[in-house]
Backbone as a chain_set.jsonl record, in Angstrom:
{"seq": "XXXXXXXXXXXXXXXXXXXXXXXXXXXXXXXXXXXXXXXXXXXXXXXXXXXXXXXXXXXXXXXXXXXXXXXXXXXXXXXXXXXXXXXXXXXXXXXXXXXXXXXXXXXXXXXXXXXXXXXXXXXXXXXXXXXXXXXXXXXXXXXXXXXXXXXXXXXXXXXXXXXXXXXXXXXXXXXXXXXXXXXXXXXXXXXXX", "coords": {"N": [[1.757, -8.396, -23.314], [3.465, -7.378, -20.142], [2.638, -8.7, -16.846], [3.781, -6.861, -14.878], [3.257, -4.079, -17.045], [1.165, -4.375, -17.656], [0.393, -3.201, -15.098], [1.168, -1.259, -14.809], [0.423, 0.224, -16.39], [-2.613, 0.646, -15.772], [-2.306, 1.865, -13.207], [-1.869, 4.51, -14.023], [-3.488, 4.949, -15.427], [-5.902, 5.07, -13.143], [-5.068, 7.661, -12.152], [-5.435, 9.52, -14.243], [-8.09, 9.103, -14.318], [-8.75, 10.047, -11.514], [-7.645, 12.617, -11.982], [-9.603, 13.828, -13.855], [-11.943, 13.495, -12.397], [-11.429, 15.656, -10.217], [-10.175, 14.784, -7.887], [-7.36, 15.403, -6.028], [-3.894, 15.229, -4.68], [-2.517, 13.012, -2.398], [-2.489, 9.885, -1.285], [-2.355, 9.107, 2.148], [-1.465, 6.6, 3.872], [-2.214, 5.713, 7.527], [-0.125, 3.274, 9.553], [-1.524, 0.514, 11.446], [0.626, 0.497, 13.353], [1.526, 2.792, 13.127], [-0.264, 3.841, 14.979], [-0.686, 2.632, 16.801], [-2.25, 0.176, 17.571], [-3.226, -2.545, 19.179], [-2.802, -5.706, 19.63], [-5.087, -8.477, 17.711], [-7.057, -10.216, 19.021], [-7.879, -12.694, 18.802], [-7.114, -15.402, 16.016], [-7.823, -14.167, 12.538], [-10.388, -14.224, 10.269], [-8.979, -14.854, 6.916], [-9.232, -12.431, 3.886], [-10.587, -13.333, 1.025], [-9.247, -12.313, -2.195], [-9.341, -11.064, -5.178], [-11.584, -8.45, -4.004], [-15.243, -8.167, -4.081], [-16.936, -5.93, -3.183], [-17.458, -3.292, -2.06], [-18.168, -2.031, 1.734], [-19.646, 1.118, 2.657], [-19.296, 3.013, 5.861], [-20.295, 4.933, 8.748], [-18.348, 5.571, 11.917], [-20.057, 6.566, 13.747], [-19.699, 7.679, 15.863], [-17.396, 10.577, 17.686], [-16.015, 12.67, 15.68], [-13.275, 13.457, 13.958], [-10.474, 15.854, 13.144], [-7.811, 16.225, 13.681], [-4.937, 14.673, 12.698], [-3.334, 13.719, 15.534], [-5.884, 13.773, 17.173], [-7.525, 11.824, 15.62], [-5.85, 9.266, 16.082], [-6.483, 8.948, 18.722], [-8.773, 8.385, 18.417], [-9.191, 6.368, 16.445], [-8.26, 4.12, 18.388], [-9.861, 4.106, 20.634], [-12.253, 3.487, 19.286], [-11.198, 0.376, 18.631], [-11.035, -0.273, 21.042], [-13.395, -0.036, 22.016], [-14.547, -2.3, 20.318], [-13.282, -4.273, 20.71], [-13.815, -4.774, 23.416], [-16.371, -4.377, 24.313], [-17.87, -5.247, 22.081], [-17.442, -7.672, 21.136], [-15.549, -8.553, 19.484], [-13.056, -9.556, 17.206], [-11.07, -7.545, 17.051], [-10.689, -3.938, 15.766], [-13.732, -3.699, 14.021], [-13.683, -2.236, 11.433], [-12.218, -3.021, 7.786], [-10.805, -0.478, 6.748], [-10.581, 3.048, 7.806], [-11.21, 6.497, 8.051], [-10.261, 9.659, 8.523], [-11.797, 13.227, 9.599], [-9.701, 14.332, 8.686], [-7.678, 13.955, 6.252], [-6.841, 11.659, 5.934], [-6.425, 8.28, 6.03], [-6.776, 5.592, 8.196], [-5.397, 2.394, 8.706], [-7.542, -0.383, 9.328], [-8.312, -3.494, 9.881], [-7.029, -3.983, 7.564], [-6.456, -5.056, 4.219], [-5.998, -7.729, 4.622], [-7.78, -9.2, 6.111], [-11.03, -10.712, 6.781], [-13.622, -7.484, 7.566], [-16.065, -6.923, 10.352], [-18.845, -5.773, 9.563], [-21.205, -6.62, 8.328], [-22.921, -8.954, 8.786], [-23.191, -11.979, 7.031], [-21.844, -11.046, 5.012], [-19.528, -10.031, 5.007], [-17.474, -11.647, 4.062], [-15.885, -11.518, 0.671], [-16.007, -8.98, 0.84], [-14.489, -5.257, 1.497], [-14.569, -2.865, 4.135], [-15.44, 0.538, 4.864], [-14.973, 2.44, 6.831], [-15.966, 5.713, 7.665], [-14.99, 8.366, 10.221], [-17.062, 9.498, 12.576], [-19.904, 10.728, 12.698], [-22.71, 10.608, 10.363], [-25.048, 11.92, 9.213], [-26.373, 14.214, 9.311], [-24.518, 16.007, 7.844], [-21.893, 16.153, 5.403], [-19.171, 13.935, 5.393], [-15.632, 15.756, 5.617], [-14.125, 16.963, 2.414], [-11.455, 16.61, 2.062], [-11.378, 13.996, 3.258], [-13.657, 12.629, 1.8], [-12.053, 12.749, -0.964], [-9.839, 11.17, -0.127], [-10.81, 8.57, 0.202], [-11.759, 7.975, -2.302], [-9.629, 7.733, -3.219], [-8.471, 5.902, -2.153], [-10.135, 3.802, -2.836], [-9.088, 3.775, -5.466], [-6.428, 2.885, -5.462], [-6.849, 0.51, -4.046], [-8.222, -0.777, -6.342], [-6.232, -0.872, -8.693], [-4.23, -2.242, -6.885], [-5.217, -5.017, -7.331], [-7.241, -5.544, -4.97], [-9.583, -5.338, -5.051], [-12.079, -6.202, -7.222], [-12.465, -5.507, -10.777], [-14.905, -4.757, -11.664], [-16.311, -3.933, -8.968], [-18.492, -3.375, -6.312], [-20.611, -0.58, -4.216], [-21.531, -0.359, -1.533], [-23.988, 0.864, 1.079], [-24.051, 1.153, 4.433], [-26.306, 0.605, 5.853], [-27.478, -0.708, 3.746], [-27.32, -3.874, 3.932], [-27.441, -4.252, 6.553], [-29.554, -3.849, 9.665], [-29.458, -0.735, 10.454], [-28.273, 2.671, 10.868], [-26.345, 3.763, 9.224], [-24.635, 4.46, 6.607], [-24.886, 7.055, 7.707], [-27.225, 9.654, 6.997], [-26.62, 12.143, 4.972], [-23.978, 11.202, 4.267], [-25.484, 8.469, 2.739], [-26.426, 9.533, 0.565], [-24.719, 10.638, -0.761], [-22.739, 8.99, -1.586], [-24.46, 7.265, -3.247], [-24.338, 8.962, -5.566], [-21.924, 8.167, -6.264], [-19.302, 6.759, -9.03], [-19.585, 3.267, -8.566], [-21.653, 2.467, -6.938], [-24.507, 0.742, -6.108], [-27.662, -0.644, -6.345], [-28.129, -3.149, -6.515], [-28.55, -5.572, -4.467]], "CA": [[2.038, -7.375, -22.339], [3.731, -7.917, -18.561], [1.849, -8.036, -15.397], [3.79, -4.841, -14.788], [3.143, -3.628, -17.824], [-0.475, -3.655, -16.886], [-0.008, -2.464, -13.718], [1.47, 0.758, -14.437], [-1.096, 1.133, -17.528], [-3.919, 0.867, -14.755], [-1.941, 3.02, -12.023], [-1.807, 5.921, -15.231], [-5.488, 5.247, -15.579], [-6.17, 5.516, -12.326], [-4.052, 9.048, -12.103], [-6.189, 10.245, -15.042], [-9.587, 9.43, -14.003], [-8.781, 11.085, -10.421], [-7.313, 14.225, -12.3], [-10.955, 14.343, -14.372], [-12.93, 13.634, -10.773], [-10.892, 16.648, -9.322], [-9.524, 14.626, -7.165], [-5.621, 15.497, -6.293], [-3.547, 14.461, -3.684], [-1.616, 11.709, -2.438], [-3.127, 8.744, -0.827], [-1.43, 8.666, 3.424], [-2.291, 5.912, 4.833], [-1.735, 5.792, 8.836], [-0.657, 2.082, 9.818], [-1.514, 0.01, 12.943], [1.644, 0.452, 14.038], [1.609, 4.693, 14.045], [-1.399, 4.585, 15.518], [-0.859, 1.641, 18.259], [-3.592, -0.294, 17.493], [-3.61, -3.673, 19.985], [-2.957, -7.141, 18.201], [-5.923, -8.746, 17.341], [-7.539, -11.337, 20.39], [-7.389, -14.128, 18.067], [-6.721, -15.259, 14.511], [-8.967, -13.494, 11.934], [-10.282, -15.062, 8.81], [-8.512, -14.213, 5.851], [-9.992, -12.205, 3.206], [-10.321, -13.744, -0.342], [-9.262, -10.82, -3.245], [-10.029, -9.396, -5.018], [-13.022, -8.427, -3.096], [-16.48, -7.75, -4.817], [-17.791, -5.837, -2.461], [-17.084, -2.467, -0.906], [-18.974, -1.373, 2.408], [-19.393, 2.583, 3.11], [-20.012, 2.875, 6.95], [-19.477, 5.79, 9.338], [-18.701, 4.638, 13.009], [-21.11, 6.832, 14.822], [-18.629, 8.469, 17.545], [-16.766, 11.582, 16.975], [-15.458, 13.213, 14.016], [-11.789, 14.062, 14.2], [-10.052, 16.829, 12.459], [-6.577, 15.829, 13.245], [-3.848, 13.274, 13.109], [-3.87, 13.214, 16.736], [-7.557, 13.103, 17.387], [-7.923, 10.742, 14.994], [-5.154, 8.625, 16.552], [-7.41, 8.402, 19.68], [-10.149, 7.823, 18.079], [-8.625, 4.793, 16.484], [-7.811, 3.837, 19.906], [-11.098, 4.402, 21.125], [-12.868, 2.163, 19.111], [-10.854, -0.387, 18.365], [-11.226, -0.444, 22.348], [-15.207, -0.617, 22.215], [-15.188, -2.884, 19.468], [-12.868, -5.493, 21.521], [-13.823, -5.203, 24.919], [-18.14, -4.51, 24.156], [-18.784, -5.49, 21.105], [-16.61, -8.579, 21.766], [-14.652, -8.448, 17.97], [-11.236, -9.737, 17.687], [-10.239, -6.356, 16.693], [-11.567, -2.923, 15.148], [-14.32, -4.573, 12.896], [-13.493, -2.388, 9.742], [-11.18, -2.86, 7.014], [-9.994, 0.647, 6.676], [-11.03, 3.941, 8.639], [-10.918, 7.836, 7.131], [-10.521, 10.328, 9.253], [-11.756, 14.379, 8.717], [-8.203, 15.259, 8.181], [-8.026, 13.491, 4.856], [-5.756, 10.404, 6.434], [-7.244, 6.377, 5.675], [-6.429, 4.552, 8.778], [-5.725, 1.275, 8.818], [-8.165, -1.407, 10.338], [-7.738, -4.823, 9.139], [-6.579, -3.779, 6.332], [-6.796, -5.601, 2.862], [-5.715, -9.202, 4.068], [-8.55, -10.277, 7.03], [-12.284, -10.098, 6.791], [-14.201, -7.669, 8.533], [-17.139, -7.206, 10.743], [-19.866, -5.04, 10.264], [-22.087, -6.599, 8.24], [-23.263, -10.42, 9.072], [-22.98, -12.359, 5.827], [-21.3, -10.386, 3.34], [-18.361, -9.776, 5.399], [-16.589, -12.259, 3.135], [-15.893, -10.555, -0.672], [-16.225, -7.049, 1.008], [-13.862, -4.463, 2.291], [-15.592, -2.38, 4.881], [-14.438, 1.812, 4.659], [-15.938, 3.943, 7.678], [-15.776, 7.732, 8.417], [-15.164, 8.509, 11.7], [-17.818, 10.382, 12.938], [-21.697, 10.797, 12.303], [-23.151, 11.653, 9.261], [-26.365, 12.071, 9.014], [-27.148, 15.774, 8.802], [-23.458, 16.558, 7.351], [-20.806, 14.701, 4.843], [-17.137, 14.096, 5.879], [-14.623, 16.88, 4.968], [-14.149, 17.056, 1.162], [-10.283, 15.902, 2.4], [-11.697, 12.438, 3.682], [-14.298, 12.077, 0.656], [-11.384, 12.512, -1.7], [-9.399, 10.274, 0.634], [-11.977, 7.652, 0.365], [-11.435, 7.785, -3.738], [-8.117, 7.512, -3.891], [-8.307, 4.368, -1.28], [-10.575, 2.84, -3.661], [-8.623, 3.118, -6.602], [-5.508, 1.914, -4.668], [-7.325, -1.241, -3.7], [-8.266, -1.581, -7.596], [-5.127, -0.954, -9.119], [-3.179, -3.522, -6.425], [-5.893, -6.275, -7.393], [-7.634, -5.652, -3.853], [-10.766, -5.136, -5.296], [-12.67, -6.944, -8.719], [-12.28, -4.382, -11.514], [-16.31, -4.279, -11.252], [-16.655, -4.267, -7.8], [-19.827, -2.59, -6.09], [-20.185, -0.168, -3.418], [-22.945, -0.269, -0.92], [-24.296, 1.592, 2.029], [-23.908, -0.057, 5.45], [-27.515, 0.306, 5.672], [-28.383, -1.733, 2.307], [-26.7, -4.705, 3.939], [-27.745, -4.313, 7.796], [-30.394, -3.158, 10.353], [-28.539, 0.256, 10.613], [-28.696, 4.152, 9.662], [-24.868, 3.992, 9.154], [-23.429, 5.378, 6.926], [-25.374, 8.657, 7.832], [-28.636, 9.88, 5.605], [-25.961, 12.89, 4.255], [-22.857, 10.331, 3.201], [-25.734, 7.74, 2.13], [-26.671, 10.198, -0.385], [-23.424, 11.347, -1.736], [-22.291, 7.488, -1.985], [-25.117, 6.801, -3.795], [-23.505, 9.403, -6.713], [-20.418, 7.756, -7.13], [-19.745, 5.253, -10.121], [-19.613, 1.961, -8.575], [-22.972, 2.158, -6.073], [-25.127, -0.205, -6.472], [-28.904, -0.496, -5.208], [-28.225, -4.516, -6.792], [-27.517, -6.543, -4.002]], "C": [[2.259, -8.059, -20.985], [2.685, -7.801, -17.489], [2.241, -6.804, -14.887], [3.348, -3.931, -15.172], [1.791, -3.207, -17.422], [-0.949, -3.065, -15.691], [0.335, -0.865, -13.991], [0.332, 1.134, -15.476], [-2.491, 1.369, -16.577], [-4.113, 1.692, -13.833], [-1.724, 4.324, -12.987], [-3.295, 6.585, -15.198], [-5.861, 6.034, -14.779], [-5.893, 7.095, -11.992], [-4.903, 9.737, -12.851], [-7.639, 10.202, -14.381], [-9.718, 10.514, -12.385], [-8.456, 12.244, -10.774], [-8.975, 15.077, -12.935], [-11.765, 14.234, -13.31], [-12.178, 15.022, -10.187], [-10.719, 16.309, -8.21], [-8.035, 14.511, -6.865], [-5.329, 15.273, -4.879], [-2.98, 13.052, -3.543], [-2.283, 10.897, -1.202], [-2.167, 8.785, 0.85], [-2.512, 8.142, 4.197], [-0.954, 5.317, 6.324], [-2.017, 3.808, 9.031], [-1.179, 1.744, 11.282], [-0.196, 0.002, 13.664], [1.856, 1.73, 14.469], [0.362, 4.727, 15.093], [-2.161, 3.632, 16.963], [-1.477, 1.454, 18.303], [-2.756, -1.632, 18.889], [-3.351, -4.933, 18.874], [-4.264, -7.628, 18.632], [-5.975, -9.911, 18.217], [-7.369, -12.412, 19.807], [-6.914, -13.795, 17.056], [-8.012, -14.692, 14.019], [-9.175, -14.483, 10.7], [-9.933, -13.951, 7.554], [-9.665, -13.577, 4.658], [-9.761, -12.548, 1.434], [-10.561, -12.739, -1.12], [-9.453, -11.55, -4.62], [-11.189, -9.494, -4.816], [-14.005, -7.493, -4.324], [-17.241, -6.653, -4.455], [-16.925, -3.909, -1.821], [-18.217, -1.458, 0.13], [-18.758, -0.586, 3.26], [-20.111, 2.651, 4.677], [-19.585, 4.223, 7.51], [-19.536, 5.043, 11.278], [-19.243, 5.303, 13.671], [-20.987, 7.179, 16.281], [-18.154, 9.964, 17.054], [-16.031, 11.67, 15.946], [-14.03, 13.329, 15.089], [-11.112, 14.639, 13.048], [-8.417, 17.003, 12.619], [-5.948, 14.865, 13.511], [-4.075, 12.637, 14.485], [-4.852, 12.359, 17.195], [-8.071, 11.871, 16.878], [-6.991, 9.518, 15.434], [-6.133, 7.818, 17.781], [-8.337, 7.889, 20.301], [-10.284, 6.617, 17.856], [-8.74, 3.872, 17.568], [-9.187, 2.79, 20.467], [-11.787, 3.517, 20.733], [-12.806, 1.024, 18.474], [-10.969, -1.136, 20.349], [-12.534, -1.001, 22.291], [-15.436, -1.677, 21.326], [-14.383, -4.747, 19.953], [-13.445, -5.749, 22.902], [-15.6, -5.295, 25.456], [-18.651, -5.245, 23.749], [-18.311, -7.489, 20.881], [-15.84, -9.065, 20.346], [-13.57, -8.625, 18.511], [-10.474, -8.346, 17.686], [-11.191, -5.352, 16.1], [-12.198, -3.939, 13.54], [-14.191, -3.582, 11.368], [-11.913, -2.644, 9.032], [-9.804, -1.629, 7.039], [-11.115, 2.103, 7.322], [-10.501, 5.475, 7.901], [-11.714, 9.08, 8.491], [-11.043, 12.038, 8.769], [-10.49, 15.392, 8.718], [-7.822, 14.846, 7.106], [-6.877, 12.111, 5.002], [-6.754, 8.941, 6.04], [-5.961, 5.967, 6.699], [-6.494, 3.467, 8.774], [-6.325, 0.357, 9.507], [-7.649, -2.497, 10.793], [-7.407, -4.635, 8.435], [-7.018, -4.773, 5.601], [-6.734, -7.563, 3.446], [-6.512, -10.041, 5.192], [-10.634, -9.056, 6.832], [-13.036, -8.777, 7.684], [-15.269, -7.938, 9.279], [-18.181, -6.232, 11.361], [-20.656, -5.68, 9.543], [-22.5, -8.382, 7.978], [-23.842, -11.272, 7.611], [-22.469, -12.36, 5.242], [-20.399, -9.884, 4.002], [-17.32, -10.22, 4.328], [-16.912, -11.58, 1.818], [-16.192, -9.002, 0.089], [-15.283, -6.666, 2.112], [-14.625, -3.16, 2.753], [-14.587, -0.91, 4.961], [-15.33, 2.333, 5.73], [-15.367, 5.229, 7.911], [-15.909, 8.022, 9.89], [-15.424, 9.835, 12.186], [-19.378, 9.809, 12.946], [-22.039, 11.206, 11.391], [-24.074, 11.564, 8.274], [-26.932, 13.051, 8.331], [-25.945, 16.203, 8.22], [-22.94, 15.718, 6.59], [-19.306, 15.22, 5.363], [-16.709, 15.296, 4.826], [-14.363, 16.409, 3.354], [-12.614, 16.123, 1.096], [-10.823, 14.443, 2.247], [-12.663, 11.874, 2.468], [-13.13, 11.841, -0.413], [-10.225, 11.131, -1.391], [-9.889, 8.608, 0.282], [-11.758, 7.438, -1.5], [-10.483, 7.323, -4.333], [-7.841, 5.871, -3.094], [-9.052, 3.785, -2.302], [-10.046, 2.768, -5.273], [-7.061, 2.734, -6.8], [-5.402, 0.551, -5.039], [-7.274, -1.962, -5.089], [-7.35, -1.891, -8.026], [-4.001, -2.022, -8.4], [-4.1, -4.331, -6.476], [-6.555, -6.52, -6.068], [-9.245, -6.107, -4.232], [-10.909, -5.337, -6.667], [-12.504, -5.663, -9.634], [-14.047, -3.596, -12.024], [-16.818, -4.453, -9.763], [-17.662, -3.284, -7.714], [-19.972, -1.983, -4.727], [-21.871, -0.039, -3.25], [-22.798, 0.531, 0.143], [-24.084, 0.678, 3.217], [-25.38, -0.324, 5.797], [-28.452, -0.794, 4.681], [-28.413, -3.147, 3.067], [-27.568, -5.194, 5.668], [-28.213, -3.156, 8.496], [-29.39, -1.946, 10.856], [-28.964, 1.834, 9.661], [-27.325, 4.454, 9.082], [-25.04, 3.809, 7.361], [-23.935, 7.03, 7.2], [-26.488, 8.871, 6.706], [-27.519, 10.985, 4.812], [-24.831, 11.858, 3.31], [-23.497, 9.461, 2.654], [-25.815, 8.644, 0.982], [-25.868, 10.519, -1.25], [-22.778, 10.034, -2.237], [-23.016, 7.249, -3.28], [-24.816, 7.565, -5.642], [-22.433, 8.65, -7.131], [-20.593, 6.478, -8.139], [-20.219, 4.41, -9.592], [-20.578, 1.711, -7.402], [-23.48, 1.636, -6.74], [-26.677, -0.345, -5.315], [-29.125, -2.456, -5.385], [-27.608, -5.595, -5.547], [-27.36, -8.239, -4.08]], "O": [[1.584, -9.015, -20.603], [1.972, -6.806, -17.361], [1.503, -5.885, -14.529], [2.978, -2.979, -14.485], [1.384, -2.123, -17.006], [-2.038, -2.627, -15.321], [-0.072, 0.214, -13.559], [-0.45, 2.083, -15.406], [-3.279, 2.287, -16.802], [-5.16, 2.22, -13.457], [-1.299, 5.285, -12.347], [-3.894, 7.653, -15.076], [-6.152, 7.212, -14.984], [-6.853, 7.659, -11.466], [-5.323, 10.739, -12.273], [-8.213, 11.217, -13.985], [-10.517, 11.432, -12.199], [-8.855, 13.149, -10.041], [-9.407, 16.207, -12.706], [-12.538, 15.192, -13.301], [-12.955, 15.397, -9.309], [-10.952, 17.109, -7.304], [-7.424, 13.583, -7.394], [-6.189, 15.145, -4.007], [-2.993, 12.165, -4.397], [-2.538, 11.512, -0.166], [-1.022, 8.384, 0.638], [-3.546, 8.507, 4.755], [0.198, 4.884, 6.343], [-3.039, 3.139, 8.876], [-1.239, 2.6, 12.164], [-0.142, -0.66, 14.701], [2.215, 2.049, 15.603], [0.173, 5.641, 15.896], [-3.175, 3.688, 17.66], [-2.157, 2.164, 19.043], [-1.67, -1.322, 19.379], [-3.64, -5.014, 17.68], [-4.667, -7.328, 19.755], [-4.988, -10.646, 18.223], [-6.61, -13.217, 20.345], [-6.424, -12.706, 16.757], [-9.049, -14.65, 14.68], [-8.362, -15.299, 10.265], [-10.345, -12.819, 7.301], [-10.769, -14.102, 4.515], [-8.871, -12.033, 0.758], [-11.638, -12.144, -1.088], [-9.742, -12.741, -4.737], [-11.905, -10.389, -5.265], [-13.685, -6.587, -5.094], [-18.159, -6.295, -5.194], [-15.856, -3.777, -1.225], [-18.894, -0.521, -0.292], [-18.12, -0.787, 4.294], [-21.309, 2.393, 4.785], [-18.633, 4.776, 6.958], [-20.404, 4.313, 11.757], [-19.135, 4.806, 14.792], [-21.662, 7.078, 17.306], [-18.619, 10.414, 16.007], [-15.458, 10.734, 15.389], [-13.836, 13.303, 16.305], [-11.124, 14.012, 11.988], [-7.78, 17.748, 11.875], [-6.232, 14.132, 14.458], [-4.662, 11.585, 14.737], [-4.94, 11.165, 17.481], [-8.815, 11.07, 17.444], [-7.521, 8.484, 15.029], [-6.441, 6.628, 17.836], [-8.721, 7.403, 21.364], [-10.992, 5.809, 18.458], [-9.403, 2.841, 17.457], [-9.423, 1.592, 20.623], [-12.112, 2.631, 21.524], [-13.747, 0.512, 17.869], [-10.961, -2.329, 20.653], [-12.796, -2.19, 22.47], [-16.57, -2.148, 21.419], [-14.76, -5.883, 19.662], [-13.503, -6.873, 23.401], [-16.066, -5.896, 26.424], [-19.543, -5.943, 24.229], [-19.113, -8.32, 20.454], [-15.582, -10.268, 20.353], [-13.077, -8.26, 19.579], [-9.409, -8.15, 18.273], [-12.357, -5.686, 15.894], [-11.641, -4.501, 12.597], [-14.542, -4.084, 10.3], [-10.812, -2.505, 9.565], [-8.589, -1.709, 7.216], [-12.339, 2.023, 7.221], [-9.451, 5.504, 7.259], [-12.807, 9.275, 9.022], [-10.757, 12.302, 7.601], [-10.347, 16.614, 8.74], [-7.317, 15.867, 6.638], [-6.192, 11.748, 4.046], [-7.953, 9.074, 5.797], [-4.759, 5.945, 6.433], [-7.653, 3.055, 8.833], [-5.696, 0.079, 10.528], [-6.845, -2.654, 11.712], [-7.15, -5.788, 8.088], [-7.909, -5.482, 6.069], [-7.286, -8.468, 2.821], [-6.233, -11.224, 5.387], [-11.104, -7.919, 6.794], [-13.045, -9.138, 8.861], [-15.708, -9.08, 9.148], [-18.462, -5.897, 12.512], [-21.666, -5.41, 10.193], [-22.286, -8.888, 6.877], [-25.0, -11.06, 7.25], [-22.223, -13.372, 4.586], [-20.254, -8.765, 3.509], [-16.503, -9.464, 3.801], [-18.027, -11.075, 1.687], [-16.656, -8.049, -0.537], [-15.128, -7.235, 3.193], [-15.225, -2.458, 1.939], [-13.363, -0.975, 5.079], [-16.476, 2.654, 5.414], [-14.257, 5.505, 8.365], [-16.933, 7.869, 10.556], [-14.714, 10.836, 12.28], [-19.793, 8.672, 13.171], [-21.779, 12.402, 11.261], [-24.046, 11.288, 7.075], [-27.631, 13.055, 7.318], [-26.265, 17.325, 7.826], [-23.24, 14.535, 6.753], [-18.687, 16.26, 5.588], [-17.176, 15.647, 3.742], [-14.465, 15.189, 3.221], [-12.494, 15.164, 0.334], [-10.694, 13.812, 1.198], [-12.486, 10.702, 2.137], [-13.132, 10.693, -0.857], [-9.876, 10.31, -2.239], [-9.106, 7.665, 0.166], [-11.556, 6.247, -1.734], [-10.326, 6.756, -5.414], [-7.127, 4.959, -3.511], [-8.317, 2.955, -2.837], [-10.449, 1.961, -6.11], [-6.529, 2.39, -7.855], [-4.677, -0.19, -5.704], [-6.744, -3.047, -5.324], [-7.124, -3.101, -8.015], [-3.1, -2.554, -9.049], [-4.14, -4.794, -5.336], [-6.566, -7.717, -5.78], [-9.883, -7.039, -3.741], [-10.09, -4.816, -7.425], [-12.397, -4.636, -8.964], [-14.319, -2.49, -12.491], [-17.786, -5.182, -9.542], [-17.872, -2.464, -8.607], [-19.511, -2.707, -3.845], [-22.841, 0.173, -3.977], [-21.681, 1.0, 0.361], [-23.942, -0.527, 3.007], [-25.686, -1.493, 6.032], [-29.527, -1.38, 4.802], [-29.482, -3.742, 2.933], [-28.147, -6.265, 5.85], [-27.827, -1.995, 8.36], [-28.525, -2.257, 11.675], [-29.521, 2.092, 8.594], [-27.233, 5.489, 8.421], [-25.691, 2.831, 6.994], [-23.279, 8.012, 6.853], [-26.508, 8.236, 5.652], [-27.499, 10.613, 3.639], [-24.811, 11.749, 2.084], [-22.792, 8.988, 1.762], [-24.91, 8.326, 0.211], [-26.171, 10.695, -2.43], [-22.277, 10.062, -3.362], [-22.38, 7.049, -4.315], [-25.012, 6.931, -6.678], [-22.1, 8.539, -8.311], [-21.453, 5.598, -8.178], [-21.426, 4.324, -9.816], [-20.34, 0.669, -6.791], [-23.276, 1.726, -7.95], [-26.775, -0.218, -4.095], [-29.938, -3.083, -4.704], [-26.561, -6.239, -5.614], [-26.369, -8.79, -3.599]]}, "num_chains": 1, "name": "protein.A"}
């Protein structure tokens, strides 16, 4: 069988297991370029794939409920996370807003930086917002499903990869006590780190 061959048998898969999750919908992801991100202060270190690792964070600012908002939000703290926190760039991977959009961070091909160690093998997903006492819009959770079986299906991510809390990893309440909880349902959580 082709490397194609197995790709579309995996992107079928994928299609089926999201139809039995009741998850539907089409994957739009917003790049750094709609959403005028800043180039990155330096070089970044590359990220070696497929990654082992995926870490659920929320960033702990406002929620946003549309394109826009969530545009500004982007903005916003890709701003605090260069000019405070002193990061070459917005430290996650990929970003999910509560309009059911996956913004791009770093995307798939540079490490990032939320959690000191285990940056390397892990792509970092936050919700933008708080969410503690609530979980992201049902949009952005499904959002968040379909990004991770994206990543699998283009070889982003190990075909056992493991999904942690941003808390498991680092002194932090992130990703929220409500989205730790609902994470902690899905297949590929892991309390093994």
């Amino acid at each position: 069988m082709s490397s194609k061959q197995i790709l579309n048998r995996a992107a079928l898969l994928a299609g089926l297991l999201l139809l039995i999750l009741g998850v539907e919908g089409d994957l739009q992801i917003v790049t750094r370029a709609e959403w005028k991100a800043k180039p990155a202060a330096e070089q970044m270190t590359t990220l070696e794939l497929p990654a082992q690792r995926v870490i659920i964070a929320h960033t702990a600012g406002k929620e946003c409920k549309t394109k826009t908002i969530c545009i500004e939000e982007m903005r916003s703290i890709q701003n605090f996370h260069m000019t405070r926190a002193h990061f070459d760039d917005i430290a996650y991977n990929y970003l999910i807003g509560n309009d059911g959009n996956v913004y791009e961070g770093r995307g798939w091909k540079y490490q990032g930086a939320i959690a000191k160690g285990v940056n390397a093998g892990s792509i970092n997903i936050a919700f933008i917002g708080v969410f503690n006492n609530q979980l992201p819009s049902q949009d952005a959770l499904d959002a968040a499903k379909l990004l991770l079986d994206k990543l699998k299906a283009d070889q982003k991510l190990k075909e056992d990869y493991k999904i942690f809390g941003h808390r498991q990893l680092s002194p932090t309440v992130s990703p929220g006590d409500a989205l730790y909880a609902e994470i902690q349902a899905w297949p590929k959580w892991s309390n093994d780190l």
